[in-house]
C-alpha positions in Angstrom: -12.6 -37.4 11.4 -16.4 -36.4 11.3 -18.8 -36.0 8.8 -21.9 -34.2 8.8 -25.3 -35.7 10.1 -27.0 -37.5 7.3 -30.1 -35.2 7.5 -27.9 -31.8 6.8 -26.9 -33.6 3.8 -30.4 -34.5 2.6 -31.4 -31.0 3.7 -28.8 -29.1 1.7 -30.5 -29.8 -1.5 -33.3 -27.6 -0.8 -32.5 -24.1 0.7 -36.1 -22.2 1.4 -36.1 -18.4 -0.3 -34.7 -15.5 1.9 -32.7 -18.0 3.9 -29.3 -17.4 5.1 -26.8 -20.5 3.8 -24.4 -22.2 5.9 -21.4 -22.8 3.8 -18.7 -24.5 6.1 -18.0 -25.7 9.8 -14.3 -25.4 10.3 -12.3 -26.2 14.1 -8.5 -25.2 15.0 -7.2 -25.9 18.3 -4.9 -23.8 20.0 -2.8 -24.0 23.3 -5.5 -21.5 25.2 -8.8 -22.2 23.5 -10.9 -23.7 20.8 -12.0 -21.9 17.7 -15.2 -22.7 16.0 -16.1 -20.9 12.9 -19.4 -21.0 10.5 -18.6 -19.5 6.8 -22.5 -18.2 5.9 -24.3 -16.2 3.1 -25.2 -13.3 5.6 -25.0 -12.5 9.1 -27.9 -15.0 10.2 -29.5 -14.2 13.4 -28.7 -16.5 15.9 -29.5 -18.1 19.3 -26.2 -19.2 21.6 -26.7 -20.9 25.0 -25.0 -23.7 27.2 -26.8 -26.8 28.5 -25.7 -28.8 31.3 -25.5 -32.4 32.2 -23.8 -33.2 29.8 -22.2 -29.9 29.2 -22.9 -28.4 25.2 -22.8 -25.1 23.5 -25.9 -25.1 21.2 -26.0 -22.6 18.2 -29.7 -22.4 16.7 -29.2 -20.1 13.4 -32.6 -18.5 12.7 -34.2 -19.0 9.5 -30.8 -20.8 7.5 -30.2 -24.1 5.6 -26.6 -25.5 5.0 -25.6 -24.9 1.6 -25.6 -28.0 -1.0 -21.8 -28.2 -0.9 -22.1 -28.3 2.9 -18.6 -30.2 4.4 -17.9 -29.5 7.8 -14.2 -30.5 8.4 -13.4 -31.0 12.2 -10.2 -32.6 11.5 -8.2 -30.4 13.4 -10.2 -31.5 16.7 -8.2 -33.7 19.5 -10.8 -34.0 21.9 -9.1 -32.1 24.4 -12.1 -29.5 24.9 -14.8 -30.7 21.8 -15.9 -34.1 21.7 -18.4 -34.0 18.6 -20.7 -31.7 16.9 -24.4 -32.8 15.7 -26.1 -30.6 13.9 -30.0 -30.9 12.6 -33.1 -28.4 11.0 -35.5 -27.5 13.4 -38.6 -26.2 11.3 -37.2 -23.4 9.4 -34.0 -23.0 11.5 -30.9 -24.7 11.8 -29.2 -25.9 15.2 -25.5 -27.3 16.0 -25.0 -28.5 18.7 -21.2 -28.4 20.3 -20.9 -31.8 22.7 -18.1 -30.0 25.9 -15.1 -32.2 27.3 -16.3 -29.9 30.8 -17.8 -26.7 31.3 -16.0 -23.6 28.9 -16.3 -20.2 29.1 -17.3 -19.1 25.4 -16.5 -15.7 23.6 -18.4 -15.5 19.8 -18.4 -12.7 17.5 -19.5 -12.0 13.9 -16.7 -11.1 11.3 -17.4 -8.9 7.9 -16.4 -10.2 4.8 -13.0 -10.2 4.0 -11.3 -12.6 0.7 -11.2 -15.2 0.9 -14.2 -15.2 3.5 -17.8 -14.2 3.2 -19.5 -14.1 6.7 -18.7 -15.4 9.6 -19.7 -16.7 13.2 -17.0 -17.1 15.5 -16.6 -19.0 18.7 -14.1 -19.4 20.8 -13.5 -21.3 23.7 -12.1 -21.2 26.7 -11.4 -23.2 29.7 -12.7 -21.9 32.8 -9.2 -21.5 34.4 -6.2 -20.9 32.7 -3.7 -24.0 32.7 -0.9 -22.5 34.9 2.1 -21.4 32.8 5.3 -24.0 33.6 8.0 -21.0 34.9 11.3 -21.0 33.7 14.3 -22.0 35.9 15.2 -18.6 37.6 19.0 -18.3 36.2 21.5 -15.7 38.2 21.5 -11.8 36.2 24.9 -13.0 35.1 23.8 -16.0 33.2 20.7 -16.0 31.6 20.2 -17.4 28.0 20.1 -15.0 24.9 15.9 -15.2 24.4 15.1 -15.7 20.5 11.7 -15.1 20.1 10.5 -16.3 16.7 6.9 -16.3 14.9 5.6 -17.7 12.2 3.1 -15.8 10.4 -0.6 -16.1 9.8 -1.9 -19.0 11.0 -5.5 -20.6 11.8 -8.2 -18.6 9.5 -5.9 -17.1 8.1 -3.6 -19.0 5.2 -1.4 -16.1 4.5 -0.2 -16.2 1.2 -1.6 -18.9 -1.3 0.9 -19.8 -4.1 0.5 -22.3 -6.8 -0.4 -26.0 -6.0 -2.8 -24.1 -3.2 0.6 -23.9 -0.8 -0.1 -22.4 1.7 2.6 -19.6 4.0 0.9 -20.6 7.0 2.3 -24.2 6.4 5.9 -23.2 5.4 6.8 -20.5 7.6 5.6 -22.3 10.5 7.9 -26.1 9.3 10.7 -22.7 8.6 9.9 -21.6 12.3 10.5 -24.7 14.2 13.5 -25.8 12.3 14.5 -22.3 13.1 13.8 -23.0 16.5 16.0 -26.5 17.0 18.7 -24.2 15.8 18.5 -22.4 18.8 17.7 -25.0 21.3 20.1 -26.7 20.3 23.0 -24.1 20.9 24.6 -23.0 24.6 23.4 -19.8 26.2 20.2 -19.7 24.1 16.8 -20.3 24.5 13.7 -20.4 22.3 10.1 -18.9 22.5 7.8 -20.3 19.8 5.1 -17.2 19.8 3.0 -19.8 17.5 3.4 -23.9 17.8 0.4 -25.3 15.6 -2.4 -24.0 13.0 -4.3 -21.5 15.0 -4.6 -17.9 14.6 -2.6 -15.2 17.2 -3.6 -11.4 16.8 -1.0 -9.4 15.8 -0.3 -7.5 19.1 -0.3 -10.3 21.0 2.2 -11.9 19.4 4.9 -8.9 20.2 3.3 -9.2 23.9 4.3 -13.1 24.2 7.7 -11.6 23.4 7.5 -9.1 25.7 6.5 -11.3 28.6 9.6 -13.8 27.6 11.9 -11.1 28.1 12.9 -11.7 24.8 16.4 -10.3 23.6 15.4 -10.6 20.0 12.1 -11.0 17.9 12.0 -12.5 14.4 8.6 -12.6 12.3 9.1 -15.6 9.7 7.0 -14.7 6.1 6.5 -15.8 2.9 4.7 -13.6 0.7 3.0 -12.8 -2.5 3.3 -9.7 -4.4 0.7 -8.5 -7.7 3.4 -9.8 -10.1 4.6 -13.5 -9.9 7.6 -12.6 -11.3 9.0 -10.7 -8.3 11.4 -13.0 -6.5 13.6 -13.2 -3.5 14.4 -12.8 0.0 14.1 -9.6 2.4 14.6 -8.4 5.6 12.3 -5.6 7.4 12.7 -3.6 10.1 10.1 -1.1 11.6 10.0 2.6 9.9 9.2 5.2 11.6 8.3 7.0 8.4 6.9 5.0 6.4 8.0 2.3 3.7 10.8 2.6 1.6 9.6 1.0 -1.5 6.1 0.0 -3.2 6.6 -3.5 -2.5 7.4 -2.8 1.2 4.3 -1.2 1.4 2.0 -3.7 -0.4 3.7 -6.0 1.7 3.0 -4.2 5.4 -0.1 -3.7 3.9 -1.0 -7.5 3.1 0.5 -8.2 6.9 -1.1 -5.4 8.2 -4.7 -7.2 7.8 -4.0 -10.2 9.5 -5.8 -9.4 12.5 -9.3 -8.9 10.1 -8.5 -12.3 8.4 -7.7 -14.3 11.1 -10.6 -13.4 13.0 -10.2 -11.3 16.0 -13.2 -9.0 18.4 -12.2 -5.3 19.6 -8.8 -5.3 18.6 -7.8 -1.7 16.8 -5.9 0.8 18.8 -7.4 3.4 16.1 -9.9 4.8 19.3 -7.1 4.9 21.5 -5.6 8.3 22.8 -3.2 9.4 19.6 -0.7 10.2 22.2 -0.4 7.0 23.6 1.0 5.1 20.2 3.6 8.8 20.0 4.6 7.6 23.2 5.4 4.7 22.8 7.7 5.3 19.8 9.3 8.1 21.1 9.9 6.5 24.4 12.3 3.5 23.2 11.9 2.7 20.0 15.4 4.5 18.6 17.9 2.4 20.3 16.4 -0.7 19.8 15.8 0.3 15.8 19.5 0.8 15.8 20.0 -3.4 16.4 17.4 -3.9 14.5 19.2 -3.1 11.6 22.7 -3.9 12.6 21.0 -7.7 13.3 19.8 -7.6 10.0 22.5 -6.2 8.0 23.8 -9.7 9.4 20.6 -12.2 8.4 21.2 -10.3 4.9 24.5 -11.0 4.3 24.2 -14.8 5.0 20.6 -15.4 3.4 22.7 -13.8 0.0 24.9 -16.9 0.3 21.9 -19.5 -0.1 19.2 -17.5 -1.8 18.7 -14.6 -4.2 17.9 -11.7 -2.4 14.9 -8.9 -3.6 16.2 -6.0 -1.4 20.1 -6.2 -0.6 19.7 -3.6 2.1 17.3 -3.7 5.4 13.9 -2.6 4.4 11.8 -0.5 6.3 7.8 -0.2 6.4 5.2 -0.5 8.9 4.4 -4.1 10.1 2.3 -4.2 13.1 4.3 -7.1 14.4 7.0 -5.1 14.5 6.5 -2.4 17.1 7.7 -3.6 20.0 9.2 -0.5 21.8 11.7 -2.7 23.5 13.0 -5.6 21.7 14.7 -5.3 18.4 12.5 -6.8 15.8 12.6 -8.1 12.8 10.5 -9.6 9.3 11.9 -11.8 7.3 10.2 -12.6 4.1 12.3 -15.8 3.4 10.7 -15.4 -0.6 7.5 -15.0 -3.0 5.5 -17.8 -2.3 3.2 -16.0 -5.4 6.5 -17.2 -7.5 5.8 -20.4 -9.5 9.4 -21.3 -8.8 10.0 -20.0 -5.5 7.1 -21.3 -4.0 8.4 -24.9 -4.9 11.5 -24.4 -3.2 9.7 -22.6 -0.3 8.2 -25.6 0.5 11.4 -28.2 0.1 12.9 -29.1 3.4 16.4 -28.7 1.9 15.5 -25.1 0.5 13.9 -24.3 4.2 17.1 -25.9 6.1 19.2 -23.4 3.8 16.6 -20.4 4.8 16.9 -20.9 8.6 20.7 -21.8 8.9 21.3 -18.4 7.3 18.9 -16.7 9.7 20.6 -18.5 12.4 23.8 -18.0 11.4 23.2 -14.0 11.1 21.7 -13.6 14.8 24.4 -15.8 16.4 27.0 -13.9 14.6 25.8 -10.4 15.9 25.0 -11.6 19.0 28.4 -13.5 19.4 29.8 -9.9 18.4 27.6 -8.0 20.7 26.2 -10.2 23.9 23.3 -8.2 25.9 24.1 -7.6 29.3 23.5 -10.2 32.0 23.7 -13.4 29.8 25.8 -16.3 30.1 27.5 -15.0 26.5 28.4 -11.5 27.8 29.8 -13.1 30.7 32.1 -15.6 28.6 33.6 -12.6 26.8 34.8 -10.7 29.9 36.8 -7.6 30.0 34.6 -4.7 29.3 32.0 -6.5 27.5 30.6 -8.5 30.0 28.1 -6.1 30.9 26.9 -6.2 27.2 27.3 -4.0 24.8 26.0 0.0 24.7 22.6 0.7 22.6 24.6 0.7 19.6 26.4 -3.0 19.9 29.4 -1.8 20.5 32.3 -2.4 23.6 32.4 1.7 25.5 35.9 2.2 24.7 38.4 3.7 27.2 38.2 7.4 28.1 34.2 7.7 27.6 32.4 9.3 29.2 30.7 8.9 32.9 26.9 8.8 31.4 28.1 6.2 28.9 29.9 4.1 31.5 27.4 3.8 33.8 27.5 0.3 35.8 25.3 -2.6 34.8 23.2 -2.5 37.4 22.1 1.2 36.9 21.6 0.7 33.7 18.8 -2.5 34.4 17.8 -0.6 36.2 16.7 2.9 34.1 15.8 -0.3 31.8 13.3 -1.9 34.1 11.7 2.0 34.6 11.5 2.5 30.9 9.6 -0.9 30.5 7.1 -0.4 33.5 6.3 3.0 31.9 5.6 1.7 28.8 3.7 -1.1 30.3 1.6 1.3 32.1 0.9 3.5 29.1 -0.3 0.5 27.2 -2.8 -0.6 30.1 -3.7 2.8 30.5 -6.5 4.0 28.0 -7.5 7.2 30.2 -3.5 8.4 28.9 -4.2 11.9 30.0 -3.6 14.6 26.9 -1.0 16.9 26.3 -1.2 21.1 25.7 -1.2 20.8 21.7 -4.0 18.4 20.1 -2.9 16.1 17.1 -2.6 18.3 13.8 -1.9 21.6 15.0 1.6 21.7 14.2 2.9 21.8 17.7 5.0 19.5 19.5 3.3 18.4 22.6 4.7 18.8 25.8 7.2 16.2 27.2 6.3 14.0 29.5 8.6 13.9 32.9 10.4 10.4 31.5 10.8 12.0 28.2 12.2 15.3 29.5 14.9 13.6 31.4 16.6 11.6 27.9 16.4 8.1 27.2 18.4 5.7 29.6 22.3 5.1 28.6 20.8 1.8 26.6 18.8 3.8 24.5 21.0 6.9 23.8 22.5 7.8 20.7 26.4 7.8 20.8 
């Protein structure tokens, strides 16, 4: 859309000695800000402040010269916060100049180097005041939708997985995603939260938070990945471990994931500073009954991808995705194939292969869910009888003669529900978590807290 001024082009061809380089100029927009990022040689030293009348971020990088291959590409731009961007030497520095739609508040950071990247400047911004939130139609407890909440992986800075041809995972699992998504949509009783909608980044715990807030019933992570060997092939389906991975690949793979949040650009992010109790918490709190569907969802989404594609793992795989730890949805990843596959990543990025990939996917979560409809929805209420208070922790109807704990109304059981979410919801704002008798390492168990004494809720509890 725009190209660079013509004196940063005539500039380029002469970089003085000791000066940092700027290599690229790059824009994405997403639904809550713009992102700006420089690609340089080092981590220049740099002068940010706003003007006024008319309102513009300007970026003054000390001592730097754009590189001779300098192409800034602001196609991604719609105008709806960044007009245009001018950029120009002044003596021995080099300023851009960011022309504002209105007044933005601005958050920029550097980011280490990281392949594909070298250094980088990142900006993002923000409008003043968030855009309020359109609020779903309050539906009766009875009859709300089954809430599928499906992301695509990667996205903005970073690509994800490159396969041959430079195709890009970003790109397909996102087209997989939205197809996905019309699925839904277009079925009775469900309803569709798109964690990303467009090519911008979303870090990693924020993505299982936008499922949170949604109330989601189900979350489903959409990849297509690469593995060392470009002969390893196929579809899988991933669950969270609470051990570890099951398998090299599994591993390599929640590894690659895993560093998302470093290539995608995000500030002050790791939970590695945190209290080690808090994350123990969390887990122990919820996580079992909910790992239970997991992998009853997925035994589904397994059996019907095997009808349309080969599969690489023919059970559920476990390993330890970040995107996956949500305490309180059931979650899954599905790595719909190796885009690092000459072969597969051609049919990876064929509508008629991707229709073929999401119908199965689909096809799998209605089937379970048809099977075993949460409490308070529309579906649980079309089955009746017993089951239209949903199913117990581990999908199944309570038969007759169990016991009173396990037959515990609806209503009681939301409610121990709701409890168990606004604990965990307070553990995670809380970063003053308050430490237990034994200290991490010393081969005691520390001491339960009072939710965790008491048992899990009936929705959680092992048969």
């Amino acid at each position: 859309m725009w190209k660079c001024a013509l004196s940063a082009c005539l500039l380029a061809a002469s970089v003085p000695a000791g000066a940092e380089t700027l290599h690229n100029v790059r824009t994405y927009e997403a639904p809550d800000h713009t992102r700006v990022v420089f690609d340089t040689s080092g981590q220049a030293t740099t002068n940010i402040f706003a003007l006024t009348d008319p309102d513009r971020l300007v970026i003054d990088f000390r001592n730097s010269r754009p590189a001779t291959d300098f192409s800034p590409d602001f196609s991604n731009v719609t105008g709806r916060r960044l007009q245009k961007v001018r950029m120009a030497a002044r003596g021995g520095d080099y300023r851009v100049v960011l022309d504002l739609v209105r007044p933005l508040r601005r958050k920029d950071f550097w980011l280490k180097p990281i392949p594909p990247y070298n250094h980088r400047l990142v900006i993002d911004l923000f409008d003043q005041q968030a855009a309020p939130t359109a609020r779903q139609p309050s539906q009766p407890q009875t009859h709300r939708d089954i809430v599928i909440a499906i992301d695509a992986g990667h996205g903005g800075e970073d690509p994800g997985a490159i396969g041959p041809n430079r195709v890009a995972e970003k790109q397909v699992v996102l087209s997989m995603a939205k197809k996905l998504a019309a699925l839904f949509e277009g079925t009775p009783d469900y309803r569709v939260v798109m964690v990303r909608k467009g090519d911008y980044y979303i870090p990693l715990r924020r993505r299982t938070r936008i499922a949170h807030e949604a109330r989601a019933h189900l979350f489903l992570s959409i990849h297509a990945d690469a593995f060392k060997r470009p002969d390893v092939s196929g579809a899988s389906v991933y669950m969270l471990s609470e051990r570890g991975a099951d398998s090299e690949t599994a591993r390599f793979l929640a590894e690659r994931e895993n560093q998302s949040d470093l290539i995608g650009g995000v500030g002050d992010v790791s939970l590695d500073d945190k209290d080690p109790y808090l994350r123990e918490t969390l887990t122990d709190l919820a996580m079992e009954g909910k790992r239970r569907q997991s992998s009853e969802v997925g035994v589904e989404v397994l059996n019907r991808l095997s009808r349309v594609t080969k599969l690489h793992k023919k059970q559920v795989g476990h390993a330890g995705f970040v995107v996956l730890k949500t305490p309180d949805i059931p979650s899954l990843l599905v790595e719909t194939g190796f885009i690092s596959n000459p072969s597969e990543a051609r049919r990876l990025n064929q509508a008629e292969h991707q229709g073929k990939i999401t119908r199965a996917i689909y096809d799998g979560v209605v089937k379970y869910w048809r099977e075993n409809p949460p409490p308070g929805t529309a579906l649980a209420k079309v089955h009746g009888g017993p089951n239209a208070n949903g199913p117990n922790s581990a999908g199944r109807v309570p038969q007759a003669g169990a016991s009173v704990q396990a037959g515990l109304d609806a209503d009681e059981r939301r409610r121990r529900e709701a409890a168990l979410v606004a604990a965990i919801d307070g553990a995670v704002r809380s970063t003053g978590l308050r430490r237990r008798s034994s200290p991490p390492g010393s081969g005691q168990r520390p001491v339960a807290s009072p939710l965790q004494a008491a048992g899990p809720p009936p929705s959680v509890r092992s048969p």
